[in-house]
N, C-alpha and C positions, 0 to 999 in steps of 0.2 A: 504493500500500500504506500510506501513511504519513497518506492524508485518512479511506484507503475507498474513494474515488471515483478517477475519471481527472480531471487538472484541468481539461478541458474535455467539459460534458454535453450530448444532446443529444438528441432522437428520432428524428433522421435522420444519416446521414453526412454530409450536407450540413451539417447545420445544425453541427455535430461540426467541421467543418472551416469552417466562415466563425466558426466562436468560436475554432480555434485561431490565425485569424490576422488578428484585430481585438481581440481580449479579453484583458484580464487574467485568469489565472483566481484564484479565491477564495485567501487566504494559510494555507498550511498551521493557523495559530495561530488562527486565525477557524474551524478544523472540528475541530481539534484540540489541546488547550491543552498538553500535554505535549512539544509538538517541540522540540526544542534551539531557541534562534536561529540559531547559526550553520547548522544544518541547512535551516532555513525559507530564510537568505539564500540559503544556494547552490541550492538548489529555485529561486528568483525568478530568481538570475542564471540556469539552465538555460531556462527556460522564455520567456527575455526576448524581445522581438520582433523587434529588429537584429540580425544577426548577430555586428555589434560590439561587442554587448551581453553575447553568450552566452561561457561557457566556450570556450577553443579548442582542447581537448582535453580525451578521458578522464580523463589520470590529472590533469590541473586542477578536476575536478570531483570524483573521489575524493579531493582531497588538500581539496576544500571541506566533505566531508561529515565528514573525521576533526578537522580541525583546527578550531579559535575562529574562525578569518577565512580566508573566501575569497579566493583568486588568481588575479587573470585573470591568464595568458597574455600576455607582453609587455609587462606593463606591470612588474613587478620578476627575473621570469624572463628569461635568456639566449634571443635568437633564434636557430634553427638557422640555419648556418650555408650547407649546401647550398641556399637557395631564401632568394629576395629577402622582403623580411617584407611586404609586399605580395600577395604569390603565397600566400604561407600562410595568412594570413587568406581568402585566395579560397579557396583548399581546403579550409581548416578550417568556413566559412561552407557551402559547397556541402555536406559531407560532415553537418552539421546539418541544411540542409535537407532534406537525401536523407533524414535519421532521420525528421522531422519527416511527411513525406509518405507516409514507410514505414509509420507509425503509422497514417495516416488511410486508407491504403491497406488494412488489414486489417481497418479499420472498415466502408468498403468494401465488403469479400469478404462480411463478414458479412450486411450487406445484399442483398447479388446473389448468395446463394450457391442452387442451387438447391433451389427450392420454396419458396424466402420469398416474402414480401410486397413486390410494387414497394416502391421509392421516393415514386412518383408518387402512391399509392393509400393509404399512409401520411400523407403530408401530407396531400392530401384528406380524408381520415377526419379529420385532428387540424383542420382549417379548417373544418368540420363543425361538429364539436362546438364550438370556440369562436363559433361564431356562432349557435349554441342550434338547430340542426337538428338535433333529435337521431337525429330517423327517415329522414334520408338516412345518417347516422354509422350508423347500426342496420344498414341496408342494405346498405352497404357494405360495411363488417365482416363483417357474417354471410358475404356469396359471397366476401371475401376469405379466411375461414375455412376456405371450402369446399374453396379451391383450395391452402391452406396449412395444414392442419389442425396444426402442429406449430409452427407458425414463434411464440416465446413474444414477440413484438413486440405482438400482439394482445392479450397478459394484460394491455398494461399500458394499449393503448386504451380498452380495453370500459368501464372504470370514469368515461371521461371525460364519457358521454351513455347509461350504461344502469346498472342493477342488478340484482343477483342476485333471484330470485322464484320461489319455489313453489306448484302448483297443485295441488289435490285435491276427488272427488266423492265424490259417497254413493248410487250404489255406484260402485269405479271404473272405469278402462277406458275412460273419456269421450274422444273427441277433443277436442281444442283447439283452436281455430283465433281467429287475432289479425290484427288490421288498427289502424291509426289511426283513433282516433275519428272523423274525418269526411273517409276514403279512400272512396273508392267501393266496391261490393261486389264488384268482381276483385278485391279489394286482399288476401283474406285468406288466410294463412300460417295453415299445419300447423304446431303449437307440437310435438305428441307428444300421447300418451296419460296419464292422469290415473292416478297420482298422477306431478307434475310436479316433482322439485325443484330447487332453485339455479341455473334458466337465466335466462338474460340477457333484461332486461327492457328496453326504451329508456323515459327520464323522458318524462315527459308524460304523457297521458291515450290508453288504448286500450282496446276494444271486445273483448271474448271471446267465443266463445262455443263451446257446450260441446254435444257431439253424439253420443249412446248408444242404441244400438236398443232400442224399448220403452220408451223415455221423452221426453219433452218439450222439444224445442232448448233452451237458456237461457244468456240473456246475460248481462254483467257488465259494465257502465265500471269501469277499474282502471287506476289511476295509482299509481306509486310509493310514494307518501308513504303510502297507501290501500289496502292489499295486503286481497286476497279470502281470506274463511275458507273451509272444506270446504263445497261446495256440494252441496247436498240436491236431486240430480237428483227429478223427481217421473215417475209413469206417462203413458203418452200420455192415459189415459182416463178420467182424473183430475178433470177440467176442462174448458172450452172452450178454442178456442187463443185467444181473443180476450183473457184472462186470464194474467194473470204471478204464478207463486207468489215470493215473495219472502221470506226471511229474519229471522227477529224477532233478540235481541239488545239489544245496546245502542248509539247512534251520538252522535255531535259534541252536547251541551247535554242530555241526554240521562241521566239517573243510576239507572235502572230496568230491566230486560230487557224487549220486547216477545214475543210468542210470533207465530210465525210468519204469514203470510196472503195474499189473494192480491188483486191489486188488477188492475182494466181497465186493458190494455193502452192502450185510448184511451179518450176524453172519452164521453160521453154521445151519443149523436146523436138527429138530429132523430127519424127512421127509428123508432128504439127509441121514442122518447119518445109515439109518434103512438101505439103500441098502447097506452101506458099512458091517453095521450084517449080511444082509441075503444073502452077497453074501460071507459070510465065511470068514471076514475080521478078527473077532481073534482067525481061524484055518488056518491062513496063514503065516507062521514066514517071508515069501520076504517083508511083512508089516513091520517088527518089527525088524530094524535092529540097532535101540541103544540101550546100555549097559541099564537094566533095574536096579536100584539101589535103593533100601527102605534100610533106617538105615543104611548105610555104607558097605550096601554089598548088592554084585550084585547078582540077580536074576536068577534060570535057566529057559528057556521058559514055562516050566510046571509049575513052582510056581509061575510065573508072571501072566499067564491067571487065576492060580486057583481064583490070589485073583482081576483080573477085571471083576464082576462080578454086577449083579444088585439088589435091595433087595431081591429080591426070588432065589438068586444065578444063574442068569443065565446069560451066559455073556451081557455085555454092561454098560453101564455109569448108574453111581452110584444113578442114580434119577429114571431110567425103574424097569418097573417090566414085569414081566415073558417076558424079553427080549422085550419091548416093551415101546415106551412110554405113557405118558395119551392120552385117547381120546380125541380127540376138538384140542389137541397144533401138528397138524402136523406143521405148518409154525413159532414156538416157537425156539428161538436157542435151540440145544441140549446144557445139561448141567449136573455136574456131572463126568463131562472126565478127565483124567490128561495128564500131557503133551504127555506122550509117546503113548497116545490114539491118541490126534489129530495130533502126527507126522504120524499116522500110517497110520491114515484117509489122510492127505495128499498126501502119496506114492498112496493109492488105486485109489486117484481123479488126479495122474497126477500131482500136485503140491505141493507149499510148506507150511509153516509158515511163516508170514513174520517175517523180523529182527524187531528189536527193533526201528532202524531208521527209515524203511520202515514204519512202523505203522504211529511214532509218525511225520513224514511227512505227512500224510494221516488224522490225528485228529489236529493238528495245535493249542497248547493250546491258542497262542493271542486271537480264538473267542471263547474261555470258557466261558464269564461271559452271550454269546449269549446263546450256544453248552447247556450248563446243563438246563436253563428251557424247553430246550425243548423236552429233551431227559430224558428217564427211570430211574431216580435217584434221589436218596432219596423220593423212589418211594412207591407204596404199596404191585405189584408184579411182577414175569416178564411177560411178553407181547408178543406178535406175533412181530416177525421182521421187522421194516420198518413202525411201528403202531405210534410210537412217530418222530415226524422228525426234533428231530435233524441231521443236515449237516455237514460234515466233512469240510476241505480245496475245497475237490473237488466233495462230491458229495455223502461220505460213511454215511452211517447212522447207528445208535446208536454205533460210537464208545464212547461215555459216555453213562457207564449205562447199563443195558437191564442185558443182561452178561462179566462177565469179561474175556479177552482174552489172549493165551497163543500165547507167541511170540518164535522167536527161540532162541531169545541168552542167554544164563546161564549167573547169576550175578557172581563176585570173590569168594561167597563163595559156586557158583554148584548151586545152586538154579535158578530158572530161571522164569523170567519175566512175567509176565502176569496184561495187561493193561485195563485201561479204566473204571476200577469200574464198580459194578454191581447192580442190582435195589434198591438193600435194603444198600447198602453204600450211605455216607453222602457224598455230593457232594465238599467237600473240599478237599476232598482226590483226585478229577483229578486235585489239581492244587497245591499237593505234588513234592517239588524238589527231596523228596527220592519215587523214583518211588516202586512199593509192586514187590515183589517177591513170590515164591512157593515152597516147595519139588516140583521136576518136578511127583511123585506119589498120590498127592495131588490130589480128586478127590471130591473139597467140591460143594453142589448144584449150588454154582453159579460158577462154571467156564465152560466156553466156548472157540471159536475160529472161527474167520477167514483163508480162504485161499489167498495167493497170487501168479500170473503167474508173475517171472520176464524174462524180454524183452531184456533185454542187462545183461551183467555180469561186469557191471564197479563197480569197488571198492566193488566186492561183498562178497571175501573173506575178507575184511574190517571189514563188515558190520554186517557180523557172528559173530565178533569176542565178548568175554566176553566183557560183560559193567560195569564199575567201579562204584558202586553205590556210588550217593554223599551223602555223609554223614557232618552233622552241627557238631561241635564240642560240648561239653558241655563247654558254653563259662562260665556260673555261677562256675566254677571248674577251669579255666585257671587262670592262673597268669599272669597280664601286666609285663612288661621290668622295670625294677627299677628305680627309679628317677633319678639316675646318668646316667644311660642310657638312659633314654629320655630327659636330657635335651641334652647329645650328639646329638639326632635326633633333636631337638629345633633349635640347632644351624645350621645343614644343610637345614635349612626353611629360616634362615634370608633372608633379600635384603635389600637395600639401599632405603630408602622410595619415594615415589615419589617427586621431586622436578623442574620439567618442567612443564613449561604451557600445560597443555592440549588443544587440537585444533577441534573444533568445523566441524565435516567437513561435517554434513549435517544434516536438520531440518524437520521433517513430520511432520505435522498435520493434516492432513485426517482424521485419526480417532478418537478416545475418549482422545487420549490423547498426548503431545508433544512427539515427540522423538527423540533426539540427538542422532547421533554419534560421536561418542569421540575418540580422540586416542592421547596417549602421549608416549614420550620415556621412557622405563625402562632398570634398570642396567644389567637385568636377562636375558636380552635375546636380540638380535639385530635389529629387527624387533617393530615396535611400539604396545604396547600395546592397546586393541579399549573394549568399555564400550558402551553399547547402554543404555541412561539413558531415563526414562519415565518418565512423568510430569504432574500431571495433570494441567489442562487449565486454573483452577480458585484455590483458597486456600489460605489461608493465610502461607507466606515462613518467616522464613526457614522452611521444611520441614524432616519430618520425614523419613528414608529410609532405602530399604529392599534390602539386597545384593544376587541373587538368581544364584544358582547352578543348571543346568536343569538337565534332565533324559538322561539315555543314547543315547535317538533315535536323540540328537543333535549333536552325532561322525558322524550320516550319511547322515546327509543333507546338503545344499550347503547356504542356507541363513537362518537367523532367524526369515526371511517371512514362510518358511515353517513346524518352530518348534510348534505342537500344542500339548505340555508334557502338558501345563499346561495354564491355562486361568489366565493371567496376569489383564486383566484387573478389578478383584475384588480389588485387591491390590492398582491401579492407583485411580481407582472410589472412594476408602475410602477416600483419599486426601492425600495419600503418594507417594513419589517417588519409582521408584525400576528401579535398576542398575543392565545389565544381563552383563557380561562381556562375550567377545569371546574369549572361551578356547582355547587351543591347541589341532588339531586337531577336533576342531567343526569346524560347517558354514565355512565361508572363507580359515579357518585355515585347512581345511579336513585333514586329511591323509588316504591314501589306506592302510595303516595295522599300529594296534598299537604295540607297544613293549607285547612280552609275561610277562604273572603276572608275573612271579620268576627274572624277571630279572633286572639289575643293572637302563637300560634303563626304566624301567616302576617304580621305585622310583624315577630318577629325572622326570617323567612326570607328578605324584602325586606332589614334591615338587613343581614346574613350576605350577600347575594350582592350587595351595595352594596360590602361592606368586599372583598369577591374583586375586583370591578371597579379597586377603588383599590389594591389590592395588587399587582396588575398594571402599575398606574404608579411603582409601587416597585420592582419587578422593571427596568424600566427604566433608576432610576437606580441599580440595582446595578452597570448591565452597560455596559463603555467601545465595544462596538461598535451601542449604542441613542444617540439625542439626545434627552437627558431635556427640552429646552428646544422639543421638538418633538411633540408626543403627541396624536394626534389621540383622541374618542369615536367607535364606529359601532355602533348597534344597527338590529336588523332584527325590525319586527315585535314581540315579547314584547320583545325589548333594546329595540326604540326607543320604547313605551311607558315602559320606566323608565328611559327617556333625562333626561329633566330628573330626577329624582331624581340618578343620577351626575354631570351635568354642574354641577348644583345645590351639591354636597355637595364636590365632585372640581374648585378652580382650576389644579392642572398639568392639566386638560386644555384645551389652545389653540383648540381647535373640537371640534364636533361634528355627524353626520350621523346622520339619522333613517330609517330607511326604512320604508314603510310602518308609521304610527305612530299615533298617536291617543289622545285624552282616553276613558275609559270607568271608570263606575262600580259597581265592583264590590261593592261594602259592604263596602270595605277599611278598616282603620282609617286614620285620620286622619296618622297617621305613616307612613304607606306607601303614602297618595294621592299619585302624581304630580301632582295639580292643586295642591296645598300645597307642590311645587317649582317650578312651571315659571315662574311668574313673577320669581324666585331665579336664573334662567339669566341669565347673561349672556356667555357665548361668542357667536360667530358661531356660526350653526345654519341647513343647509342640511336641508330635509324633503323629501320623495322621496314620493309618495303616487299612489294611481289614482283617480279622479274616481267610480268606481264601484265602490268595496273596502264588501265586504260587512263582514269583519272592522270596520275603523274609517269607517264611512263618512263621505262627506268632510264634507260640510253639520255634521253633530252631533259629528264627531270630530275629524277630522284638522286641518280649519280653525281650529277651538277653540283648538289645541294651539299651532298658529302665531302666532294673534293674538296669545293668553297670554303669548308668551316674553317675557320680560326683557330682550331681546335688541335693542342698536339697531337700528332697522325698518333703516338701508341694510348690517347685516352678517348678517339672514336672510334665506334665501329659499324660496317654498316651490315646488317644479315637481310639478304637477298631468296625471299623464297619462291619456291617451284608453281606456286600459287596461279592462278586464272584470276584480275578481276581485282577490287580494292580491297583485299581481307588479305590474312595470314592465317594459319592454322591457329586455336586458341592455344594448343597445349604449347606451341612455339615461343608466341606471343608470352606466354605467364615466366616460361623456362628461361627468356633471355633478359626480360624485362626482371625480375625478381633478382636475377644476376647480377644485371649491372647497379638495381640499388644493393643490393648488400654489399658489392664492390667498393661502391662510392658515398653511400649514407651510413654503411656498416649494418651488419645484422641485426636483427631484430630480438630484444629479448622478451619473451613469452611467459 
């Protein structure tokens, strides 16, 4: 009554009972600043581990809680007289235990009471989800629901490997049905009927799909982070099935609405492409109405057919021969075309190329690290279409892999786009920010193509338009800003350090670990500053502690209940603290648009969530259960991009960790480029990266950032993993990161 909590927590009886009798539990004064002393002592002596330690009687322990100073039993009190003081102590000792076990015993009951949840099937579930399965923890859970629909032990699993999610169609009444992305096809689960709200989703990437009489089956990849809007069921008759209506909007780079359309399920094939041959497709010039251009100069109709032509010179794509292609691959995508082939092919079929957007709406790189095992890449050969099933966003198949596809939009320099990589590329190339290009006359075995019908024409002239290919700098060849001029940037970082009491304004313990929210006034800004600091429950304090920066996807959520960047709890579980503060415009703070990079407004918002970062090291030395002499940096993502700015700006911090991080220029101003800090670092700095992060890729981004550092080369390091996509393995992630704090902040005493 006196914490909130029991002094020993746990999620099993078990575990409830090996803490009551190994563990110190947490000191009253450490969950609650208001206890008496003398109350707090006699609490410790009660709870003590010896027997000979403990009060030897009731009224010894009531007479602990009224008075200044505790008294044990025998040591200034009279021993009874009828029993050897020997014997009493064993009675007093045993009649403790007896409490001690009665307690754990009703812990116990609560567990084995009927219709709860084993024992056995709880721990399982929690061993689950610490090892990032999340869809066995999904499983589990759900038939132990089934069979304990009430047992509230469950509310507090579910959150550890799933989240809340609602589904909806147009019109509704749809079935659901869900499997893991690359489950086999027994695998799939009855969700309910549409409209679907707030059921339990498991993290990761999963497959929907969505089943209404008198309309058209339709999928969905949908991942957590990723949640699906109301889906526009379409008529059976609509369409061919061969086709996927797909959704317009707006997606990831993206700042335009599309209007909705419908793209080929699969590639091209050979099959198809033969009708467009034999029906006199390249003796038709109505086909072939752009500028045909090899070498910088344009083509007349007659010297363009001579040279599309097939090994035995007869016309057709560059892989047939005598106008034909191999026996056995009619349902093979055709390949060997160049672009002004499959514009051509397009005109003959009635439609088009899609854009560049169109496509890359339709392939959705977030389920990449799903998308490439299961799809034709870094393959042995190509395949029949539709043979490998990888899924697109909504349904398309082998846009990674198989063959590579020609879009419409020409890049800045006339070249033009062709996506998705093809069997025999290396599958890190789909998760390249400098997307590949082509001479549009380019006609190498592996290129291919899709068709798409668009449906409406919103933002379509848009969407044609040439796409600016991003390009990384050569950051090892850049010059930082001079020292005089950075310490002028130095100086627009300052604030006023924190000097108000911080206020306490609300305490969880429910799960693994304490969690305050915090807020104090600061000089930066008018609004009180808030720290959610974490704790673990037991340790010995003061405490070591971790100041973390999240990933971007915390601009879009509304609380830090729903931020899952990153699994905090390795960091708590070691027995350190860690302090998230709430940026500007995160969580609470949201904003519906941020300032553009280039602008005046998006430097004071780097400066403003610099000064949050370092206020949170203030917060530190406010607090006597923190080790101000101890403060690690951890950003992840968006944090570990403006990791050398803080580490840069911020010397109480002792180290710092990067994860998944990297150099990228955004046409940020000059005071708000990390590349203008990162040589300014001189902590240790360990980087954490995937060899194939789309986000920062390693070659252009992440390596950059390594070399750059300030940092003596034998106190950084950077581990590079085998990874698909912006994650690392957790057990990685815990293994190297827990290393290098104990390296560098020293081990943790428990």
């Amino acid at each position: 009554m006196l914490a909130g909590n029991p002094p020993h927590m746990g999620t099993t009886a078990q575990a409830i009972m090996a803490k009551a009798l190994t563990e110190k539990p947490t000191r009253l004064s450490l969950l609650r600043d208001t206890v008496p002393a003398h109350v707090e002592e006699s609490v410790d002596i009660a709870l003590a581990k010896a027997a000979a330690d403990r009060f030897q009687s009731a009224s010894d322990f009531a007479g602990g809680l009224q008075g200044p100073t505790p008294v044990l039993s025998g040591t200034t009190a009279a021993a009874p007289t009828s029993d050897a003081p020997s014997k009493v102590r064993t009675r007093n000792a045993l009649a403790a235990a007896i409490l001690v076990f009665a307690a754990v015993g009703i812990l116990l009951t609560n567990f084995l009471r009927p219709g709860a949840v084993p024992l056995e099937t709880v721990l399982e579930i929690e061993r689950l989800a610490e090892q990032g399965r999340w869809e066995a923890a999904y499983a589990l859970t759900s038939q132990a629901e089934d069979r304990a629909p009430r047992d509230t032990v469950l509310e507090r699993l579910w959150p550890l490997f799933s989240y809340r999610m609602s589904f909806a169609t147009d019109p509704a009444g749809a079935t659901v049905y869900r499997k893991e992305y690359n489950a086999t096809e027994d695998a799939w689960e009855v969700l309910g009927l549409t409209p679907l709200d707030s059921i339990h989703y498991p993290l990761g990437l999963s497959l929907l799909r969505f089943e209404l009489e008198g309309y058209r089956t339709a999928y969905a990849s949908v991942a957590h982070w990723y949640p699906l809007e109301t889906l526009e069921l379409q008529p059976v008759d609509v369409f061919p099935e061969d086709r996927v209506w797909i959704p317009g909007g707006t997606f990831e780079g993206l700042d335009y609405p599309l209007g909705p359309y419908v793209l080929d399920r699969y590639e091209v094939t050979n099959r198809q492409y033969k009708a467009f041959v034999d029906s006199g497709g390249y003796r038709t010039p109505d086909y072939w109405t752009d500028p045909i251009v090899v070498d910088g100069r344009e083509l007349t109709w007659s010297e363009a057919m001579a040279l599309l032509v097939d090994r035995t010179g007869r016309r057709g794509p560059s892989t047939w021969e005598i106008g034909d292609y191999p026996i056995g691959q009619d349902d093979y995508p055709v390949t060997g075309v160049s672009w002004y082939e499959a514009r051509a092919y397009a005109r003959f079929a009635g439609r088009d190329l899609p854009t560049f957007h169109h496509w890359r709406n339709a392939s959705r790189a977030f389920n990449a690290p799903w998308l490439l095992p299961a799809s034709n890449i870094d393959g042995e050969s190509l395949a029949a279409v539709g043979h490998h099933r990888g899924v697109g966003r909504y349904g398309n198949l082998d846009l990674a892999g198989n063959a590579r596809e020609w879009v419409f939009n020409a890049a800045d320099d006339g070249t033009r786009y062709i996506l998705g990589d093809a069997w025999d590329d290396a599958s890190y190339g789909f998760f390249s920010a400098v997307h590949p290009t082509a001479e549009p006359f380019n006609r190498s075995s592996s290129n291919g193509f899709r068709l798409v019908t668009y449906l409406d024409s919103i933002n379509l002239d848009l969407a044609m338009r040439p796409v600016l290919q991003l390009e990384y700098p050569d950051y090892r060849h850049l010059q930082p800003v001079s020292d005089e001029v950075f310490e002028a940037y130095r100086d627009r970082y300052e604030y006023d350090r924190l000097s108000a009491t911080p206020v306490v304004e609300a305490i969880d313990t429910s799960r693994n670990w304490i969690r305050e929210r915090i807020s104090y006034d600061v000089a930066y800004r008018e609004d009180p500053a808030v720290v959610y600091v974490y704790l673990p429950k037991t340790g010995q304090r003061p405490l070591q502690s971790v100041v973390y920066w999240p990933g971007g996807n915390a601009l879009r959520l509304d609380h830090i209940d729903q931020y899952r960047g990153f699994n905090i709890d390795f960091v708590v579980r070691s027995g350190r603290a860690l302090l998230f503060p709430v940026y500007t415009a995160t969580f609470e703070r949201r904003m519906n648009t941020l300032p553009d990079w280039g602008s005046n407004a998006y430097e004071a918002m780097v400066i403003e969530w610099t000064r949050q970062t370092r206020s949170a090291v203030d917060l530190v030395y406010q607090r006597d259960d923190l080790d101000d002499t101890r403060v690690a940096y951890y950003g992840w993502s968006w944090g570990g991009r403006m990791g050398p700015v803080a580490l840069a700006l911020e010397p109480r911090f002792v180290t710092g960790i990067l994860e998944v991080a990297g150099l990228r220029d955004q046409g940020q101003p000059p005071a708000a480029d990390p590349f203008n800090f990162v040589s300014r670092v001189t902590q240790p700095v360990l980087m954490l990266n995937g060899k194939y992060d789309n986000s920062y890729p390693y070659d252009a981004s992440a390596l950059p950032l390594y070399e750059l550092l300030g940092t003596n080369p034998e106190h950084k390091m950077l581990v590079a993993g085998e990874t698909d996509g912006h994650n690392l393995p957790r057990d990685q992630v815990i293994r190297e990161t827990l290393a290098w704090l104990d390296r560098y902040l020293g081990p943790v005493s428990r």
